[in-house]
N, C-alpha and C positions, 0 to 999 in steps of 0.2 A: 132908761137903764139904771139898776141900783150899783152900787160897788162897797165892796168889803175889805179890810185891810187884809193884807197877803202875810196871817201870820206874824209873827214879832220883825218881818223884813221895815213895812214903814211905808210901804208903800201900799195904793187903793188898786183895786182890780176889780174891773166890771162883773157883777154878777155872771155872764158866761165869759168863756172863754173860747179862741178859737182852736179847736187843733189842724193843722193847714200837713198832709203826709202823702206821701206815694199809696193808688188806690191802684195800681196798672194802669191807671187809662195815662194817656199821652197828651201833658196838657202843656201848652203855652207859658210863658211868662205871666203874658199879657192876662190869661187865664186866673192865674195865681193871683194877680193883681189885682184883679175886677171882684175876686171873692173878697182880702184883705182893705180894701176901700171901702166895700158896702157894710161889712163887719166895723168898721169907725165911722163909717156916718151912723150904724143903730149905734153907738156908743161905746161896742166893745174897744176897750183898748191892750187886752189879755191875750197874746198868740202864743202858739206852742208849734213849730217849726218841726219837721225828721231830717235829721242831719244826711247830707250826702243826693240831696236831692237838687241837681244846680238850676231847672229854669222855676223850679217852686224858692229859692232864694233869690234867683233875680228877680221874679216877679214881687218878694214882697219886699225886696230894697225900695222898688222904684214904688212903691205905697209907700214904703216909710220916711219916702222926700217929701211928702205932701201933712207931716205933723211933726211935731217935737218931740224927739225921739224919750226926752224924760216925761212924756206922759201916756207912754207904750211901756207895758209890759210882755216884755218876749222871751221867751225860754227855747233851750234846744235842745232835742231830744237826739240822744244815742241811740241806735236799735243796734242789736247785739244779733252776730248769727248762734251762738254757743258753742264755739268751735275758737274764733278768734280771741285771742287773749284781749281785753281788754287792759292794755298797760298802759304805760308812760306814753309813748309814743304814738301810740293812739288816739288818746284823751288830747294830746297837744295839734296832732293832726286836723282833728275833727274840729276843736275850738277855734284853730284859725284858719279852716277854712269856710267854717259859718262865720265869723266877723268879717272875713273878705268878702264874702260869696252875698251877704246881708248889710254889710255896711252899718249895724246895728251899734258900734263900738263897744259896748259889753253885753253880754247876756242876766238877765235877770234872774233867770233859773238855768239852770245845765242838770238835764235829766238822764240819768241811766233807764233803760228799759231793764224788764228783767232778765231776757239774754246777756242783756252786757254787761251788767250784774253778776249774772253768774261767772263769765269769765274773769272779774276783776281783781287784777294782780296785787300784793303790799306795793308795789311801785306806781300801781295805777292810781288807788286808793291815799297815797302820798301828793302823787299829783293831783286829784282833786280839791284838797288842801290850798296844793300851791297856786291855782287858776283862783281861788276864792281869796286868798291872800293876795292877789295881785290885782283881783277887780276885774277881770276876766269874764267871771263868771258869781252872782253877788249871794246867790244862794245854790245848794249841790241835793236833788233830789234823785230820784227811784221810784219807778211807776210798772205796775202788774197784778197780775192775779193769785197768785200762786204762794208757796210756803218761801221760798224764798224772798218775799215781799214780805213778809213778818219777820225772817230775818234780819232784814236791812234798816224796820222800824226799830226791832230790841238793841240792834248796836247803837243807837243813838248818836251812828257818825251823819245820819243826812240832815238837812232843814226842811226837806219836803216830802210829800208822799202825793201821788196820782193812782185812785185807788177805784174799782169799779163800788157805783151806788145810785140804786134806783126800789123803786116801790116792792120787791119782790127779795130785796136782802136781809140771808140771814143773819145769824149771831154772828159768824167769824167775822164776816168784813165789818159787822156794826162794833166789832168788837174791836179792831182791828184799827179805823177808824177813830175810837175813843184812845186806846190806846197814844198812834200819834199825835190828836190833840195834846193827853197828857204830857207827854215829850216837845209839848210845844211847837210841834211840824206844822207847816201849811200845808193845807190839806186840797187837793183837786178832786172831787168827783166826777168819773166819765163810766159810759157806758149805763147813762141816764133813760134808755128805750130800749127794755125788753122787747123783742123783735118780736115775741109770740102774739104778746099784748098792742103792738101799733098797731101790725094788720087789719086791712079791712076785711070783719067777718067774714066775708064772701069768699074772700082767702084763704081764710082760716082750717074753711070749712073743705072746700077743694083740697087744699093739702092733705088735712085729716083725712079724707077720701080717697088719695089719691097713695095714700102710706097704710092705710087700713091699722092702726097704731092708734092709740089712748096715752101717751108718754104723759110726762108731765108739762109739758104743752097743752093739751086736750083738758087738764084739770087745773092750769091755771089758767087760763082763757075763762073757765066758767064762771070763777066767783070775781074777775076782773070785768064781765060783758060790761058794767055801766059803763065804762070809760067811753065805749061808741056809743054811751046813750045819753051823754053830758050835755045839755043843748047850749051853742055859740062854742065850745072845745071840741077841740079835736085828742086824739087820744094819746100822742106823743106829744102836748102841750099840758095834760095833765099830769105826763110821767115827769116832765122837765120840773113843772111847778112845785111837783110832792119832793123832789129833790134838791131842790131850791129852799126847802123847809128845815133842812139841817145843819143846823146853827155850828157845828163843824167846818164843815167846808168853808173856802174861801172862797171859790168859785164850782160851775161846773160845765166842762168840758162836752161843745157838744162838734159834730162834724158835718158838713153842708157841703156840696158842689155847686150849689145852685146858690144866685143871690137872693131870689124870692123865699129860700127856704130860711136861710139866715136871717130873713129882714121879720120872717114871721116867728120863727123861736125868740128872736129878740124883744119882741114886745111880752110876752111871757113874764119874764121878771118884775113888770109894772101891774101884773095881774092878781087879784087875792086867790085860791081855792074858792071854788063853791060853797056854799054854804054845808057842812055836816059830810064834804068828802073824805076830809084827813081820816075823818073815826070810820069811814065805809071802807077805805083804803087798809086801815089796820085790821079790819073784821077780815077782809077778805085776804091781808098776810095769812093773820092767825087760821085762816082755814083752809090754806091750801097747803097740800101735803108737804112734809119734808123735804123728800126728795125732786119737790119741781119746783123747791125757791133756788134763788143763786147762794151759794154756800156766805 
């Protein structure tokens, strides 16, 4: 595993990081735990928590008995319904019941999602201050897609940004991206697998069939096909690694249920690109239509 500094924080974070959230399924402690163990032994030591989920904090307390807590990097994530006021008494709610609920004793990052965002009150936005001033919470980021996530970077009240970025983005998020480098933000890239592009063609192909539709699916799929023709890669290991390339980010953000899956994204990071895919990769941006890259 490689690692990069988190930003002007000071702190190293393993090339990926984990995001550990409520998917609906109904899982275990013990579950939570088996994933956050096998994520430290490949090396990551970078988690991102969903706040309000209690046997996914207990399960990664009782992981976080088994190393030093100052050589974990753990953040918590707000999800926001857009209805709830994100205020004062929210933000305090949430923070101490992920330090009880995690035993983590401060958070490294304290993330708003862009729900919670939207709702966030001057009193909320005051308390975020005061949890970073008290060590709470050591850095205050904002994570989303959306125009309000370019919001949140122009005010230059956050230190962080969790932004989507993978082989198929446009100018806004590249833009978007350079931006809060400029602002000196740490920068998290997820949503590193275009979903159209992992499938196994055979998949691909059934769907398309099965929708009788050419979207922009059907026309980025074409000028991507090498990615299933890569021999020793798999095609969600060359999307990780093409994103892994951008000297921006501090880490990137990937999500696994499975330990076999995390022990094999992991090794990733230790892996160069192929020979002459970066520039194949750009040819086949440059010509896939406007409308079927991610904005």
């Amino acid at each position: 595993m490689r690692y990069r500094p988190f930003g002007i924080s000071g702190k190293a974070v393993s090339a990926l990081s984990l995001l550990l959230r409520d998917t609906g399924r109904s899982q275990a402690p013990s579950a939570w735990r088996t994933l956050a163990v096998c994520a430290m032994e490949c090396g990551i030591n970078a988690f991102e928590l969903e706040a309000g989920v209690a046997p996914l904090a207990a399960g990664f307390r009782d992981a976080l008995g088994a190393v030093e807590r100052r050589l974990l990097f753990v953040a918590w994530r707000i999800i926001g319904d857009g209805r709830t006021p994100t205020d004062a008494r929210y933000l305090q709610d949430a923070v101490r019941e992920g330090l009880n609920q995690t035993g983590a004793g401060y958070f490294d990052l304290l993330t708003l999602d862009e729900a919670a965002y939207a709702t966030l009150t001057p009193e909320g936005a005051a308390t975020l201050d005061d949890l970073r001033a008290a060590g709470l919470a050591l850095q205050i980021g904002v994570a989303g897609v959306g125009a309000l996530v370019d919001q949140a970077v122009a005010t230059g009240a956050f230190d962080a940004l969790a932004s989507p970025f993978n082989l198929t983005s446009g100018w806004h998020i590249r833009r978007r991206i350079r931006e809060a480098a400029h602002l000196n933000m740490s920068i998290t890239g997820f949503d590193a697998f275009p979903p159209e592009l992992c499938r196994p063609p055979a998949q691909i192909a059934a769907k398309t069939a099965l929708f009788r539709r050419a979207g922009p699916s059907a026309a980025t799929v074409g000028v991507y096909a090498f990615l299933h023709e890569t021999r020793n890669w798999a095609a969600d290991e060359l999307c990780l690694a093409y994103a892994l390339t951008e000297p921006a980010l501090a880490c990137v953000q990937i999500e696994a249920h499975r330990p076999e899956v995390i022990e094999r994204l992991a090794a990733v990071p230790d892996r160069e690109l192929p020979t002459g895919l970066a520039a194949q990769i750009e040819m086949a941006r440059i010509d896939t239509p406007a409308d079927a890259r991610s904005a």
